[in-house]
N, C-alpha and C positions, 0 to 999 in steps of 0.2 A: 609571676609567670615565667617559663624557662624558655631559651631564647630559641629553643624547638620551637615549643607552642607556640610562644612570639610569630613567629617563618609561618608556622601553620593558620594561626589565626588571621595572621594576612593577606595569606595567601585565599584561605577562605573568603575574604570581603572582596578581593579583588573578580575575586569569580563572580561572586553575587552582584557584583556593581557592573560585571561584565553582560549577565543573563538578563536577557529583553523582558521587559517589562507586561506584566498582562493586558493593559491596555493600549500598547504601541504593537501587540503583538494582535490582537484583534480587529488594531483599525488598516494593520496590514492585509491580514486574512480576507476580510471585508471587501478591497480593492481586486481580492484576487478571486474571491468567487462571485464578484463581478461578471471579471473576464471569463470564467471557467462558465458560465452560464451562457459567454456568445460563444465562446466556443462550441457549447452541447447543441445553439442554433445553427449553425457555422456546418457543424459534422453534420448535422440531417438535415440540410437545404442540400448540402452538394454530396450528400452520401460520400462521405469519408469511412475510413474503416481503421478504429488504433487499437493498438493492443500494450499495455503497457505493461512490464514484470516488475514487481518486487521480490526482493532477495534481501538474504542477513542473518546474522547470528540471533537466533532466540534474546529478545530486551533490546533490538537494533530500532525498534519505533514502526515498522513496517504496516501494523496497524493504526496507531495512530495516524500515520500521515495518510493511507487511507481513507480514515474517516473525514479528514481534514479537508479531501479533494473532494469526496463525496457526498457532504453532508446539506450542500446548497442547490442539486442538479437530481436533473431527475435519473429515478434507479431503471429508467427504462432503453436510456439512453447510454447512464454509463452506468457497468455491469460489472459485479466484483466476484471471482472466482475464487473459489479456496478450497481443490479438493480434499476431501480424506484419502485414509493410505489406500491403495489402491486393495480391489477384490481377486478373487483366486480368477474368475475371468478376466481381468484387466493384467494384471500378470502376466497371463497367458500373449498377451496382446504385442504387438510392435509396441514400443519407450512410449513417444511420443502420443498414441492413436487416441488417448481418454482426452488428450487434453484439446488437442484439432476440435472437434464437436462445438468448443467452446470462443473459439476464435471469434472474429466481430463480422458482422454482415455489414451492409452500406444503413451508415448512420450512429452506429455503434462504437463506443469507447470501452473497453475490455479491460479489469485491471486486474493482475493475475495475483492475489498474496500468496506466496510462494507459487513453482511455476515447475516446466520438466528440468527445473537446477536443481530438484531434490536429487537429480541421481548425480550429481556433481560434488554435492552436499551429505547433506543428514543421513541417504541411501550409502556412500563412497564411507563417513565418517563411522556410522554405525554398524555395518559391517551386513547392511542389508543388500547388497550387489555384489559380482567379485570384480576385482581391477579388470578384468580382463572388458566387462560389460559397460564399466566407467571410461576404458578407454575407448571403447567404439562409440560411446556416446559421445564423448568431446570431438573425436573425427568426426561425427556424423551429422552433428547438430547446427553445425554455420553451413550445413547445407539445406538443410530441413528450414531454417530461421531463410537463408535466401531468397527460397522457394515461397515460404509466406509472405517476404517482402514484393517480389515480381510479383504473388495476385495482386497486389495493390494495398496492402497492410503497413499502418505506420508503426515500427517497432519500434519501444523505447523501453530497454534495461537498466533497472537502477539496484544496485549492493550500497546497504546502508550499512557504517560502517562506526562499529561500536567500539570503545573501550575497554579493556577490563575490568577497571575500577566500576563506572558506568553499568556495564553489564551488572555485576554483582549487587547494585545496590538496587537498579531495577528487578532485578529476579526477586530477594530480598522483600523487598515491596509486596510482591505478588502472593508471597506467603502470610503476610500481617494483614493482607487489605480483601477483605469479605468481597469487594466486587472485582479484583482483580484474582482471584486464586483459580478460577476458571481455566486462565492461561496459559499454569504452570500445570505438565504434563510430564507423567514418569520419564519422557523420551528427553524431557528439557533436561532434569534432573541428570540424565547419565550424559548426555552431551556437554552438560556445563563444564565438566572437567577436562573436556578432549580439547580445550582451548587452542592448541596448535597445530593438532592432526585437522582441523576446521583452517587453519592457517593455512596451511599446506595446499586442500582443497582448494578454499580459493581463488590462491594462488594458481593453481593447475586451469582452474576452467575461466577464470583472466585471460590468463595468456594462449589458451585453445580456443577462446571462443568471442575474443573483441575483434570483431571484424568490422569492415571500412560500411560495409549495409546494414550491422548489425553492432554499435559501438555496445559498452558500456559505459557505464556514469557511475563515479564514486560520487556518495551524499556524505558527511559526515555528520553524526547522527547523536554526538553528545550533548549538544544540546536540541532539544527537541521542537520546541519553539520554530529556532533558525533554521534547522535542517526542514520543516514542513515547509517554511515562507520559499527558502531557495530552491528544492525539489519542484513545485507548484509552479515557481517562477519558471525555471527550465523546463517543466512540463510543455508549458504555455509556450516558449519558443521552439517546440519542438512538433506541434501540431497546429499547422497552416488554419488562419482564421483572420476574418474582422466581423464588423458589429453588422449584423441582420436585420433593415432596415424592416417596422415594426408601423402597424396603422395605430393611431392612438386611439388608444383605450380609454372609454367610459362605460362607469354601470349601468343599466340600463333600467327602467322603471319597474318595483316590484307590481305582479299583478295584484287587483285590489280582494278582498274578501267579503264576497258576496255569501251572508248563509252559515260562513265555516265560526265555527265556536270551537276553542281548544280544550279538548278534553284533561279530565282531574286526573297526573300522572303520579299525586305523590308518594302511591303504596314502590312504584319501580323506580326510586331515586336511589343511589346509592349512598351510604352512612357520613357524612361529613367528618373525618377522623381530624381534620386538620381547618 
């Protein structure tokens, strides 16, 4: 082996010896949708109202960690927004107005995958706005976001923050894997190349738009694993809670069956393939 490979093959185990393990990663997750579940008690005892955004380069995880926060709580409580591009009436509309509608009422957890930073974004990179509309957005938006903080809205902005290598082997993926090809969309395909005009962007609406009521949060996002556990964790210090004290629970006696005889179902069973 050449003392390339050598460097590379090393470097390779060092990574893997570095990447958390499935079952230290589960018994963390565990612990934390725990928590995420007195929190969802927590926000509707005292009607809280949060709204949280994700943002990131197309293969940044932004679904994943979604699902991740989501998948233990209920979807009535917390509520995952993902418009499509918008319609020739929505166009027409003020930037902002499609997405207001969707904000959280008392009790409500809000979680935006992707958010009004398309026009920061994907709108600014793909050449779906002109500068002059991205600039009044970045002017205009920490005051629209302050505005929803003073009704009472907990804002919390996260930009997952992808690699390039990363990026490519997840895109990559997406194309090989039957259940993931879904994801990859012509829009992703002509984006993937503009790797730095995406740079640039972000850059621009960073520094327009972290303000002291309205931060942002870099996750970093190459490994997916870690980037869920830490996002979730700072999720959780970032929306006031403790545990909602709870009467204990017992089942309670099934009634008896006077009479009832179970009727013969087996022409409506479905075929046992497995």
């Amino acid at each position: 082996m050449s003392k390339k490979k050598s460097a590379r093959a090393a470097a390779d185990a060092a990574d893997a010896a570095e990447k958390l393990a499935r079952k230290d990663y589960e018994k963390q997750l565990h612990h934390l949708h725990v928590e995420l579940v007195q929190v969802q008690e927590y926000v509707q005892k005292e009607g809280l109202k949060v709204c949280v955004l994700f943002e990131g380069r197309d293969g940044a995880g932004k679904g994943g960690t979604i699902k991740a926060i989501t998948e233990r709580v209920s979807p009535r409580v917390f509520r995952v927004v993902a418009l499509p591009a918008p319609s020739e009436r929505e166009k027409s509309q003020m930037y902002v107005q499609r997405y207001l509608p969707h904000l959280p009422a008392a009790g409500e957890i809000v979680i935006f995958d992707r958010s009004w930073y398309n026009r920061a974004g994907v709108e600014r990179v793909m050449g779906f706005c002109t500068e002059e509309q991205v600039e009044k957005f970045l002017r205009t938006v920490p005051l629209v976001e302050k505005a929803i903080v003073e009704s009472g809205v907990i804002l919390v902005k996260y930009w997952l923050e992808v690699g390039q290598e990363e990026q490519t082997r997840r895109l990559k993926d997406r194309i090989t894997d039957g259940r993931k090809i879904w994801k990859l969309s012509p829009m992703d395909l002509k984006s993937y190349s503009r790797w730095y005009d995406y740079s640039r962007a972000r850059d621009d609406m960073l520094k327009a738009t972290h303000t002291a009521w309205a931060p942002w949060f870099i996750a970093p996002s190459n490994d997916k694993k870690r980037a869920r556990l830490n996002i979730i964790t700072h999720l959780l210090s970032k929306i006031p809670h403790k545990k909602v004290a709870r009467a204990k629970i017992k089942l309670p006696k099934r009634q008896k069956s006077p009479g009832y005889k179970e009727p013969d179902h087996s022409d409506k069973i479905i075929p046992e393939a497995f």
